[in-house]
C-alpha atoms as a printed R data frame, in Angstrom:
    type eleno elety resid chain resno       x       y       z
1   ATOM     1    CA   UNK     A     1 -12.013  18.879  14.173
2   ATOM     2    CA   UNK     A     2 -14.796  16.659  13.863
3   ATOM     3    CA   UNK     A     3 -16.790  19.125  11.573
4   ATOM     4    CA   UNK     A     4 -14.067  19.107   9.590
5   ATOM     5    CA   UNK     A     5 -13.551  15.493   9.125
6   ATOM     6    CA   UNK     A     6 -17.106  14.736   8.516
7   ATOM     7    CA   UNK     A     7 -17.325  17.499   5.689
8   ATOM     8    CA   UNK     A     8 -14.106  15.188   4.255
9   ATOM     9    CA   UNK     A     9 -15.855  11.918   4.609
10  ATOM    10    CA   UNK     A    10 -18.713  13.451   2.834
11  ATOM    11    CA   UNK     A    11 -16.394  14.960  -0.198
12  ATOM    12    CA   UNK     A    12 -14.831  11.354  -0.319
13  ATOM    13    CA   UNK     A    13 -18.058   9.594  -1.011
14  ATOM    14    CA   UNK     A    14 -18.526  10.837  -4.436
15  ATOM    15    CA   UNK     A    15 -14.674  10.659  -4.976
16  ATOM    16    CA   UNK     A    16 -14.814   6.911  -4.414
17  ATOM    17    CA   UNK     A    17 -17.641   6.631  -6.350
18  ATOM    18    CA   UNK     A    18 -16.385   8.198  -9.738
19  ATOM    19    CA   UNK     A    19 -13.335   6.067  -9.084
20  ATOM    20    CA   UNK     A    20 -15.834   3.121  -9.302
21  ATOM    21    CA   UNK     A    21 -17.463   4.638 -12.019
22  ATOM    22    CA   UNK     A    22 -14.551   4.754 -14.476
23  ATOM    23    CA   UNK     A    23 -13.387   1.420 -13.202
24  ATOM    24    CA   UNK     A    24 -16.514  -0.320 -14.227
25  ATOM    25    CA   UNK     A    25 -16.001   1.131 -17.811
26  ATOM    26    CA   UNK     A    26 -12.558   1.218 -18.150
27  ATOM    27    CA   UNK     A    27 -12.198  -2.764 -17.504
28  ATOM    28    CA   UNK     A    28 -14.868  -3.376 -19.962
29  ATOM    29    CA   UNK     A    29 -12.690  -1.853 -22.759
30  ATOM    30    CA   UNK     A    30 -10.362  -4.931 -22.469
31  ATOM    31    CA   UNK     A    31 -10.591  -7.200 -24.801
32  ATOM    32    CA   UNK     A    32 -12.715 -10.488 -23.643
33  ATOM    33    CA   UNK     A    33 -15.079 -11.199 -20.895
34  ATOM    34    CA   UNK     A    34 -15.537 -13.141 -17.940
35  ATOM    35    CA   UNK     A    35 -16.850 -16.179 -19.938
36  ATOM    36    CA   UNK     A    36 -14.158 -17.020 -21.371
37  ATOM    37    CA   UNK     A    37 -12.980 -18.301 -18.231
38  ATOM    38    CA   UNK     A    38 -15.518 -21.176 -18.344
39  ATOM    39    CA   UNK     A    39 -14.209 -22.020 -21.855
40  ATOM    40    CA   UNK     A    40 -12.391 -25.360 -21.719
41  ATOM    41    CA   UNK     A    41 -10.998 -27.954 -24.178
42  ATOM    42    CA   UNK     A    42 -14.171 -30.330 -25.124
43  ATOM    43    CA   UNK     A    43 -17.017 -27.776 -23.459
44  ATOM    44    CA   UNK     A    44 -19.595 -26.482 -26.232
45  ATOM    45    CA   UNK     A    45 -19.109 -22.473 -27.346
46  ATOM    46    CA   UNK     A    46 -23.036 -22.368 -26.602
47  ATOM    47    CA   UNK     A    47 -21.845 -22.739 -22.492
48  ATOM    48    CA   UNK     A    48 -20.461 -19.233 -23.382
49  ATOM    49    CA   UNK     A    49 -23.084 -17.841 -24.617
50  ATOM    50    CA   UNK     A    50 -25.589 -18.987 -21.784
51  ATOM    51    CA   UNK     A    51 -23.277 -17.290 -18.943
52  ATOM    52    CA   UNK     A    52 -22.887 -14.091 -20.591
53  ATOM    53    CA   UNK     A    53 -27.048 -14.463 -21.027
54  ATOM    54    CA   UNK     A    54 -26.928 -15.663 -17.250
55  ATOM    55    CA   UNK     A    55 -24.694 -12.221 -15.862
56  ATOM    56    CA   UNK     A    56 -26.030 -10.280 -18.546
57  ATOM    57    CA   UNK     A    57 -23.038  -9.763 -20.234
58  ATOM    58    CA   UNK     A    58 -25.287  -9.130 -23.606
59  ATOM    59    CA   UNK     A    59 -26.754  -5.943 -21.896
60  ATOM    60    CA   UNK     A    60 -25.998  -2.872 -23.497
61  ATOM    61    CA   UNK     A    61 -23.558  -1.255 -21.667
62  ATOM    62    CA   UNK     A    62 -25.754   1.452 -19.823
63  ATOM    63    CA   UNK     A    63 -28.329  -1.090 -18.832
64  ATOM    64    CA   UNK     A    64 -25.271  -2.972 -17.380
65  ATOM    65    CA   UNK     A    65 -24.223   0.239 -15.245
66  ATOM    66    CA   UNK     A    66 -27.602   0.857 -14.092
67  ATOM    67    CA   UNK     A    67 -28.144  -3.039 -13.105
68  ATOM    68    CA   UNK     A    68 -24.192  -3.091 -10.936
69  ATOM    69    CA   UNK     A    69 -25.461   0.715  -9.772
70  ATOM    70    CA   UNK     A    70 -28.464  -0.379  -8.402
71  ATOM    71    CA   UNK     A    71 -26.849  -3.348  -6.210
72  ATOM    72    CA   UNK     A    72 -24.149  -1.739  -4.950
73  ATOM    73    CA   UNK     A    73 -26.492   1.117  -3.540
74  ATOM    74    CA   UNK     A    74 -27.995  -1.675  -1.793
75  ATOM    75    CA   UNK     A    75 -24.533  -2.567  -0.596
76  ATOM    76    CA   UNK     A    76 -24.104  -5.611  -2.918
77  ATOM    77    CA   UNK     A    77 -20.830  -5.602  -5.009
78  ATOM    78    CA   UNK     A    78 -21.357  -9.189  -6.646
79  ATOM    79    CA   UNK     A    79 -20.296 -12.821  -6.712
80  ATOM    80    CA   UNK     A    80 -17.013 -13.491  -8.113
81  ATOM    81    CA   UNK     A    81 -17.011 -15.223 -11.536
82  ATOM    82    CA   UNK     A    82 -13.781 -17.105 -11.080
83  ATOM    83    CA   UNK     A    83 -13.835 -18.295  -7.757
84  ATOM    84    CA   UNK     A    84 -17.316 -20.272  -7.364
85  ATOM    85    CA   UNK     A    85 -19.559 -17.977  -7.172
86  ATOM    86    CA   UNK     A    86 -18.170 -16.984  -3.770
87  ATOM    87    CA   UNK     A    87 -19.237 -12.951  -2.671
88  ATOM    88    CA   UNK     A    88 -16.540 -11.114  -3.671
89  ATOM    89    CA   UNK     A    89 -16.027  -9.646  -0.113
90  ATOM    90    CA   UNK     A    90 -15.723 -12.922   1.272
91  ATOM    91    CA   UNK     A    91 -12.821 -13.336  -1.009
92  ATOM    92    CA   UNK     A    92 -11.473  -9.737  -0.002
93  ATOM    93    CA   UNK     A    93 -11.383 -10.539   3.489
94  ATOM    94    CA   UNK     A    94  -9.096 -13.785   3.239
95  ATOM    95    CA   UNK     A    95  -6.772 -11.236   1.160
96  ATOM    96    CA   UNK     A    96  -7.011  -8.043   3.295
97  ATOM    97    CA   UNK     A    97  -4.948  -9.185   6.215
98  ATOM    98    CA   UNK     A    98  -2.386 -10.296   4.284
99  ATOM    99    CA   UNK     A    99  -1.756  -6.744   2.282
100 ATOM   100    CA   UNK     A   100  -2.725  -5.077   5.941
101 ATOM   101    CA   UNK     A   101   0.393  -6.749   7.586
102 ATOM   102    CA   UNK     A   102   2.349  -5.941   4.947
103 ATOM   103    CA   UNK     A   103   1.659  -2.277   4.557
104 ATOM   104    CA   UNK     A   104   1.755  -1.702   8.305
105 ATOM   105    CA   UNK     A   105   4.789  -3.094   8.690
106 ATOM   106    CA   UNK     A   106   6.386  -1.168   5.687
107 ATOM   107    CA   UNK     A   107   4.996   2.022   6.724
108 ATOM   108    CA   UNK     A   108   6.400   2.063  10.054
109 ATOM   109    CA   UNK     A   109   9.740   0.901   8.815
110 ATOM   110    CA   UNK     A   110   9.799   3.376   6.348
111 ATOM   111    CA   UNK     A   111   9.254   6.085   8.775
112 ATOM   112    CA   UNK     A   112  11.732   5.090  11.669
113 ATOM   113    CA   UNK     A   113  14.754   4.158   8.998
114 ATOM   114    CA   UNK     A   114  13.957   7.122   6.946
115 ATOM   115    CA   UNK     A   115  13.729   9.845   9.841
116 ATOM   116    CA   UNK     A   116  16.564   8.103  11.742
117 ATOM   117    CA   UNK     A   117  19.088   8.567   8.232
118 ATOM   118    CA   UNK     A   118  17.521  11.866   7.396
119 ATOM   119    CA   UNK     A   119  18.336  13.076  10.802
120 ATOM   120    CA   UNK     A   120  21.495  11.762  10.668
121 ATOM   121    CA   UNK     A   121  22.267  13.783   7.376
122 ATOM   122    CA   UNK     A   122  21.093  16.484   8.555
123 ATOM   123    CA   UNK     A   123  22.924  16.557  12.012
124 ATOM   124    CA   UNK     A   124  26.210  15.175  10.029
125 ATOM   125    CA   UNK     A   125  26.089  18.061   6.840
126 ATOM   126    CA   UNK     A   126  28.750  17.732   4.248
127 ATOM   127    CA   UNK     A   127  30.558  15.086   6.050
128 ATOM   128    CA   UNK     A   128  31.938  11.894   4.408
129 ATOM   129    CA   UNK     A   129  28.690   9.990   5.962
130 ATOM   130    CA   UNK     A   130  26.062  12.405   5.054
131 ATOM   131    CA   UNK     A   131  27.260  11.676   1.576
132 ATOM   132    CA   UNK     A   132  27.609   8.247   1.327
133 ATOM   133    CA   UNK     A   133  23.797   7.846   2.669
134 ATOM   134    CA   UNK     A   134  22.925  10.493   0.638
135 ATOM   135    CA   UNK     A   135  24.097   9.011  -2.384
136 ATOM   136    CA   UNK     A   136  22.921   5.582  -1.218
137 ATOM   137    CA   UNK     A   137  19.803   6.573  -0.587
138 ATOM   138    CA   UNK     A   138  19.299   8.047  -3.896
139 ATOM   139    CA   UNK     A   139  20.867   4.821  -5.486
140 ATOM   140    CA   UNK     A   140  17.557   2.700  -3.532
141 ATOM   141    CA   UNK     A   141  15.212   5.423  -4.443
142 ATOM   142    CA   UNK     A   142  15.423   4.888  -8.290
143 ATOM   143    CA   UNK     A   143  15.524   0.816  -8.069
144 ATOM   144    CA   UNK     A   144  12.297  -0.587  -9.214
145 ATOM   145    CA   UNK     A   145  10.932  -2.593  -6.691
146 ATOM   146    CA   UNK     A   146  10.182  -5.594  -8.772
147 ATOM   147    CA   UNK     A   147  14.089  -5.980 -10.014
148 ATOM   148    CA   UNK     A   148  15.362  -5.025  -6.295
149 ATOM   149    CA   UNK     A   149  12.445  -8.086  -5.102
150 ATOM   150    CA   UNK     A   150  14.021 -10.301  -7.998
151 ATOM   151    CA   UNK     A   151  18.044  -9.471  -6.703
152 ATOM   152    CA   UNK     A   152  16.886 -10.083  -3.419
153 ATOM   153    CA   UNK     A   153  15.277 -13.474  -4.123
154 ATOM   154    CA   UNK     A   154  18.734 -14.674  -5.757
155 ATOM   155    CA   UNK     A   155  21.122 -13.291  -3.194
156 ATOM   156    CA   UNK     A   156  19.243 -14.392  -0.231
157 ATOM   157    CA   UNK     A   157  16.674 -17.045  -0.901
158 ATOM   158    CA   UNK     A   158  18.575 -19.187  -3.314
159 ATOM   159    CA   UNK     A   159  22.674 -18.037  -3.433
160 ATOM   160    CA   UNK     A   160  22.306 -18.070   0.690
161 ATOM   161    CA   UNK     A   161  19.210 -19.633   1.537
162 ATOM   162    CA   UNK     A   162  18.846 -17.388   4.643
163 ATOM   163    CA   UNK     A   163  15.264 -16.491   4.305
164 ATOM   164    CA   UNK     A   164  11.998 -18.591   2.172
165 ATOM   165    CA   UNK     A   165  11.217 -17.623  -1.453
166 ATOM   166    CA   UNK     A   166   7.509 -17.897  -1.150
167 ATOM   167    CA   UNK     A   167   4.806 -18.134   1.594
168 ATOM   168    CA   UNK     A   168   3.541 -16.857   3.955
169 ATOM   169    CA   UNK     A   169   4.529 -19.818   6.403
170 ATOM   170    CA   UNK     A   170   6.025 -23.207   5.915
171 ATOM   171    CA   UNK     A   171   4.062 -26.212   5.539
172 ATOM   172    CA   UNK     A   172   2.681 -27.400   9.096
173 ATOM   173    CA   UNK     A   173   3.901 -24.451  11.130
174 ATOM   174    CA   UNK     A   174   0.512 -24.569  12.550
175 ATOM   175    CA   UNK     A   175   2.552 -27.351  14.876
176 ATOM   176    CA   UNK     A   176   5.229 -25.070  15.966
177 ATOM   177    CA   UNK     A   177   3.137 -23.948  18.589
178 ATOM   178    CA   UNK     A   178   2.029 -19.764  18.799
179 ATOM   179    CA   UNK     A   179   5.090 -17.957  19.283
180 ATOM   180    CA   UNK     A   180   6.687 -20.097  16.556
181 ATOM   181    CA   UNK     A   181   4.244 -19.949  13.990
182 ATOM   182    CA   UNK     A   182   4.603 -15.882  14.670
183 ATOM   183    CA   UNK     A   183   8.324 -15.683  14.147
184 ATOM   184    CA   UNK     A   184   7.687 -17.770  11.098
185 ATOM   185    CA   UNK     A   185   5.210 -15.453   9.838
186 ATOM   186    CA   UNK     A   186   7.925 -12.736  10.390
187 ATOM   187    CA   UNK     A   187  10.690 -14.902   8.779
188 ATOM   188    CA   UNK     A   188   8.503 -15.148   6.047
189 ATOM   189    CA   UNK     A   189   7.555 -11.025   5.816
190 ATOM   190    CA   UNK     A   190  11.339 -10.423   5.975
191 ATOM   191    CA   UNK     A   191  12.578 -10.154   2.589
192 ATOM   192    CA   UNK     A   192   8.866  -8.510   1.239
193 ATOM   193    CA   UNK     A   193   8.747  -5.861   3.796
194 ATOM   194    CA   UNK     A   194  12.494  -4.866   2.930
195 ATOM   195    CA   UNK     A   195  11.880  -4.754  -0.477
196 ATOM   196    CA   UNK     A   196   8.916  -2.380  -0.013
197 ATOM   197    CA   UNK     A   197  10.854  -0.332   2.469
198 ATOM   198    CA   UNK     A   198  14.069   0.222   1.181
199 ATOM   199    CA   UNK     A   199  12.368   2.383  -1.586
200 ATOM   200    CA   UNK     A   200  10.045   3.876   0.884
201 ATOM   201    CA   UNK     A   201  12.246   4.948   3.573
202 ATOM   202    CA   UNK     A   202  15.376   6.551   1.145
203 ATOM   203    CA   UNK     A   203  12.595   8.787  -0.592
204 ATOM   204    CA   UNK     A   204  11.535   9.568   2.860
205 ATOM   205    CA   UNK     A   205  15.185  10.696   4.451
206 ATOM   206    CA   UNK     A   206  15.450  13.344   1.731
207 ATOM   207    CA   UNK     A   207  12.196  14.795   2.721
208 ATOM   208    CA   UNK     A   208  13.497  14.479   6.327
209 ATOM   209    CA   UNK     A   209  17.065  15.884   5.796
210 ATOM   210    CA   UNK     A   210  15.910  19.219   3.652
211 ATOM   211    CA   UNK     A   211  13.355  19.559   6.586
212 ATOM   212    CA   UNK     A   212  15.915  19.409   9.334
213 ATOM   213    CA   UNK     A   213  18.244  21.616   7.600
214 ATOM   214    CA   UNK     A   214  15.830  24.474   7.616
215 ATOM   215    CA   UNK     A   215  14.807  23.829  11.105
216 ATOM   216    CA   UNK     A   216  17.703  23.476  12.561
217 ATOM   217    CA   UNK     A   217  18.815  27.159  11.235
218 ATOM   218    CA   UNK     A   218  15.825  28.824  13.050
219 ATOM   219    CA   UNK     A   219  15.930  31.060  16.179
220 ATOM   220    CA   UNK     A   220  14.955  29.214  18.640
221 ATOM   221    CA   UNK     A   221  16.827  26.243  18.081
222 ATOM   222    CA   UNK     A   222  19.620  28.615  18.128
223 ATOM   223    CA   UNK     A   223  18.397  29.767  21.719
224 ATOM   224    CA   UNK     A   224  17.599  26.315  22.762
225 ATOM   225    CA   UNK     A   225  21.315  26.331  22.514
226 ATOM   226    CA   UNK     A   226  22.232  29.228  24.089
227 ATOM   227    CA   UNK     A   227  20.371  27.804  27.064
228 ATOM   228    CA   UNK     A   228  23.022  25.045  27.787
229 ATOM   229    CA   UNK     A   229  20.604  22.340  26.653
230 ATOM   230    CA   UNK     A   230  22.290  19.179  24.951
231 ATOM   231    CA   UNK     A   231  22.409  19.136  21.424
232 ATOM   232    CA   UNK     A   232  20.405  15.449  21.742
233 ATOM   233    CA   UNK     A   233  17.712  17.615  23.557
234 ATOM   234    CA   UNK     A   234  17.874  20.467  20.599
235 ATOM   235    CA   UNK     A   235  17.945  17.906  17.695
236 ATOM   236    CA   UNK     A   236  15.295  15.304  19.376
237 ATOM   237    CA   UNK     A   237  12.880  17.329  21.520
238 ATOM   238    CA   UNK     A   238  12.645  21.075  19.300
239 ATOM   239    CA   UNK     A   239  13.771  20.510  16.441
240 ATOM   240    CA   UNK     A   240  12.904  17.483  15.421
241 ATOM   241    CA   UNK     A   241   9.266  17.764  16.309
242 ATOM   242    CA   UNK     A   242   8.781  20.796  13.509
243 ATOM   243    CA   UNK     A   243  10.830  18.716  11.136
244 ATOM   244    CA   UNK     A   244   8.284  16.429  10.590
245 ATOM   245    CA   UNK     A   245   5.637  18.738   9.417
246 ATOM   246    CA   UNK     A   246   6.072  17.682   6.042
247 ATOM   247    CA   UNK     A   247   6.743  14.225   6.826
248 ATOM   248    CA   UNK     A   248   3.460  14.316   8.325
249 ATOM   249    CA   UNK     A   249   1.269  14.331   4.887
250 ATOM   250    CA   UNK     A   250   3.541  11.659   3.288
251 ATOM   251    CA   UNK     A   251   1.891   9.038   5.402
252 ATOM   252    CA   UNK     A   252  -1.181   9.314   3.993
253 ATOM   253    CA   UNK     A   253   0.201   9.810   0.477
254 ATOM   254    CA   UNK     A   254   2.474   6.550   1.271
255 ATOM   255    CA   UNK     A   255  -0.429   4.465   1.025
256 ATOM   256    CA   UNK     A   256  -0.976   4.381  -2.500
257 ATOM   257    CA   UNK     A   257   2.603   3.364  -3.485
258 ATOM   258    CA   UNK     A   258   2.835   0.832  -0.740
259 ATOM   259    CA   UNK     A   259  -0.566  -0.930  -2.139
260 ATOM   260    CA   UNK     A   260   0.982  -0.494  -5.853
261 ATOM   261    CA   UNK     A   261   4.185  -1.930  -4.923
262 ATOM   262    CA   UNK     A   262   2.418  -4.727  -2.685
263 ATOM   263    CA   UNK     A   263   0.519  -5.870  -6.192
264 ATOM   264    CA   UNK     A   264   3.820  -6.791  -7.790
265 ATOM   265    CA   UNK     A   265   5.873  -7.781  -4.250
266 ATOM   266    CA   UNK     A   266   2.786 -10.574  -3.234
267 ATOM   267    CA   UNK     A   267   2.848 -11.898  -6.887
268 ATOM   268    CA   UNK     A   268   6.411 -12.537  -6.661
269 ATOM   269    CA   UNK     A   269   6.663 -13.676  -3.322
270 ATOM   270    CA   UNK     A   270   3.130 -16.211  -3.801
271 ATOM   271    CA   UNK     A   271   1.507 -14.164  -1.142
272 ATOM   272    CA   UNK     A   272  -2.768 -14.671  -1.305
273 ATOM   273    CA   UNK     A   273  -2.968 -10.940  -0.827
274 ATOM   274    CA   UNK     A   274  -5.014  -8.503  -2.483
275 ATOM   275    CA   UNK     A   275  -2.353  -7.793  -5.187
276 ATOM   276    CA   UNK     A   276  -2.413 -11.198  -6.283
277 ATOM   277    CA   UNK     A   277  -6.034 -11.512  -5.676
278 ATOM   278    CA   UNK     A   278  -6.428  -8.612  -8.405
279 ATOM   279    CA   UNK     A   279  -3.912  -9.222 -10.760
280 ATOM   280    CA   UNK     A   280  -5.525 -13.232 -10.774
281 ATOM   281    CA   UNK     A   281  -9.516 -11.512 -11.116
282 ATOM   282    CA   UNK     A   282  -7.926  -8.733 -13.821
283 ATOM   283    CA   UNK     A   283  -6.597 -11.604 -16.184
284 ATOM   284    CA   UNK     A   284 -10.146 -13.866 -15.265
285 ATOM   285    CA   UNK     A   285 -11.705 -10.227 -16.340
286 ATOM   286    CA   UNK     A   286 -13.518 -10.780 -12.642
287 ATOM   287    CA   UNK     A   287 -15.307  -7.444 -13.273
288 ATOM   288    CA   UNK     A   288 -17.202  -7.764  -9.593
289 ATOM   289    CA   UNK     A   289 -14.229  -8.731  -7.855
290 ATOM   290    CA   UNK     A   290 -12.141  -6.049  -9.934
291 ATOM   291    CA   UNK     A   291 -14.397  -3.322  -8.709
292 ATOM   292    CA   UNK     A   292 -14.982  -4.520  -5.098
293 ATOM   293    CA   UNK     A   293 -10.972  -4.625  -4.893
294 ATOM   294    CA   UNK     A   294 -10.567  -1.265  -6.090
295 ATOM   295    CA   UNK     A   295 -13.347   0.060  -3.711
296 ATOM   296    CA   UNK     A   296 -11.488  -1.275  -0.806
297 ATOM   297    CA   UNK     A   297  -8.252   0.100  -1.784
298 ATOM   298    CA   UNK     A   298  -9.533   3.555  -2.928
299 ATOM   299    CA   UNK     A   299 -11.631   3.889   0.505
300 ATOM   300    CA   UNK     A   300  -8.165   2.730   2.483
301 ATOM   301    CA   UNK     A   301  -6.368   5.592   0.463
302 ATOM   302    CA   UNK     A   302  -8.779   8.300   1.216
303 ATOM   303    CA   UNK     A   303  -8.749   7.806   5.275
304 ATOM   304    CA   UNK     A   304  -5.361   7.444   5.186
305 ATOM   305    CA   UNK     A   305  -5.233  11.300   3.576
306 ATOM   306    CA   UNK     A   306  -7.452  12.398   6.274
307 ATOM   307    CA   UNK     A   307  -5.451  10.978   8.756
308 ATOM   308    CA   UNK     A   308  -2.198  12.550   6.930
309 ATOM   309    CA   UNK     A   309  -4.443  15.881   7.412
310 ATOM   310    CA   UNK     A   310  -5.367  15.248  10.958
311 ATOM   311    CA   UNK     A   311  -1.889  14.431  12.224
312 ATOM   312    CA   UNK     A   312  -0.489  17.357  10.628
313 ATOM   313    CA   UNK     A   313  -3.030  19.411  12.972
314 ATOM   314    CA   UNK     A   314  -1.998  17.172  15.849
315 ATOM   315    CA   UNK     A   315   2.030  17.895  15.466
316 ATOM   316    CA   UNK     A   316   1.555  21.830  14.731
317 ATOM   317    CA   UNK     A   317  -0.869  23.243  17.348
318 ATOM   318    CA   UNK     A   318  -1.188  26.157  14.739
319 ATOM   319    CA   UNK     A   319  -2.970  24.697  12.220
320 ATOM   320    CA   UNK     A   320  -6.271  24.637  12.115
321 ATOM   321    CA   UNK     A   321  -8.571  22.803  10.206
């Protein structure tokens, strides 16, 4: 096991680095560069000239990659042009939490609501209820996230002001003491973290349903049966367990969509998260900050594929790696 995820963590260096690679030329294609975001009303064009002398924005483009390949070998990603100079990880770490809380608490609510419906399904085949969350669940699946975040903002932020539009707390909840600052925090994730898992969780109770459906037809769930054991036990404690073999890998390939969908979800909702932290650097062309943002996310998608891997080892003694 742990020769095997070493050899992984040695593949994904490389991987992470040609991602790197093509995002340090692909956001130089874009039109404009980071000095016009010094360019204001009454400031002379030659300001312009002396920052892109200054960053070395007048490089050829080579000399460029060899300069930002050479620091981040020694581990140095850059300052950020738009936010005072400040080292772009420095800014990353403010945002990470944010996305962090957000994604955890989508992925595991994905996973319990999608498993508990696809079980249900699955348990409940061809009946009027299997249907109607079949078909509902397909309904959720194909609603963009952005439109179902938008509907959601209407109906229950401004129709019936049940939960806060924006934020990630109210003003002063520092004052509310520690367990109410927390529920506010979680007041606050409520309408986000839905958004993000209504998709997630209906895609994942098809995979669940189709799963349980073959597993439930097998032998020995047939003489788990025969046994006199309770169909909870059967469903719950063998079946179940081999059901989620597929499930298993989605985690890991979860990660990717959650972190797409949190770009657009902590724009809308005005959450300082690394979405918004990369839309704001992509439209300041923040090329440092645009790179170091897409390191951390690319690393964060890669272990989470090895731990899709490893878990799927863990649930099916069989496997090996």
């Amino acid at each position: 096991m742990l020769r095997y995820i070493f050899k992984r963590l040695l593949i994904a260096v490389p991987l992470i680095f040609g991602v790197l690679t093509l995002t340090f030329f692909i956001i130089r294609l874009a039109p404009g560069d980071p000095a016009a975001f010094f360019i204001q009303p009454g400031i002379s064009p030659n300001v312009a000239e002396q920052i892109r002398q200054q960053y070395g924005l007048n490089d050829p483009l080579p000399v460029q990659y060899i300069k930002w390949l050479g620091n981040v070998l020694h581990g140095d990603f850059g300052r950020s042009f738009s936010r005072a100079q400040q080292p772009v990880f420095d800014v990353i770490a403010e945002a990470l939490p944010v996305t962090m809380t957000i994604a955890v608490l989508t992925l595991i609510a994905n996973f319990v609501f999608g498993i508990i419906i696809g079980v249900i399904s699955a348990v409940k085949q061809n009946s009027f209820l299997d249907r109607f969350l079949t078909v509902t669940a397909l309904f959720f699946y194909s609603m963009p996230e952005f439109w179902l975040a938008l509907m959601m903002i209407i109906l229950f932020a401004l129709k019936w002001p049940l939960f806060p539009v924006s934020g990630l707390n109210e003003i002063g909840a520092e004052s509310y003491g520690t367990f109410g600052f927390i529920m506010d925090r979680i007041w606050h994730l409520a309408l986000p973290v839905t958004v993000l898992s209504i998709n997630g969780s209906a895609g994942i109770a098809r995979y669940v349903r189709g799963s349980m459906l073959e597993v439930i037809r097998q032998d020995y769930v047939r003489t788990a049966r025969a046994k006199g054991l309770s169909e909870r036990v059967v469903i719950l404690k063998h079946a179940l367990r081999n059901a989620l073999l597929p499930v298993v890998t989605l985690m890991g390939s979860s990660l990717p969509f959650i972190f797409s969908g949190a770009l657009f979800i902590e724009v809308i909702f005005a959450f300082p998260g690394m979405g918004r932290v990369t839309v704001e650097a992509i439209f300041a062309r923040d090329y440092p900050l645009i790179i170091a943002n897409t390191f951390v996310s690319g690393t964060m998608i890669v272990f989470g594929n090895l731990l899709a891997d490893v878990l799927y080892a863990v649930v099916d003694p069989r496997i090996k790696l």
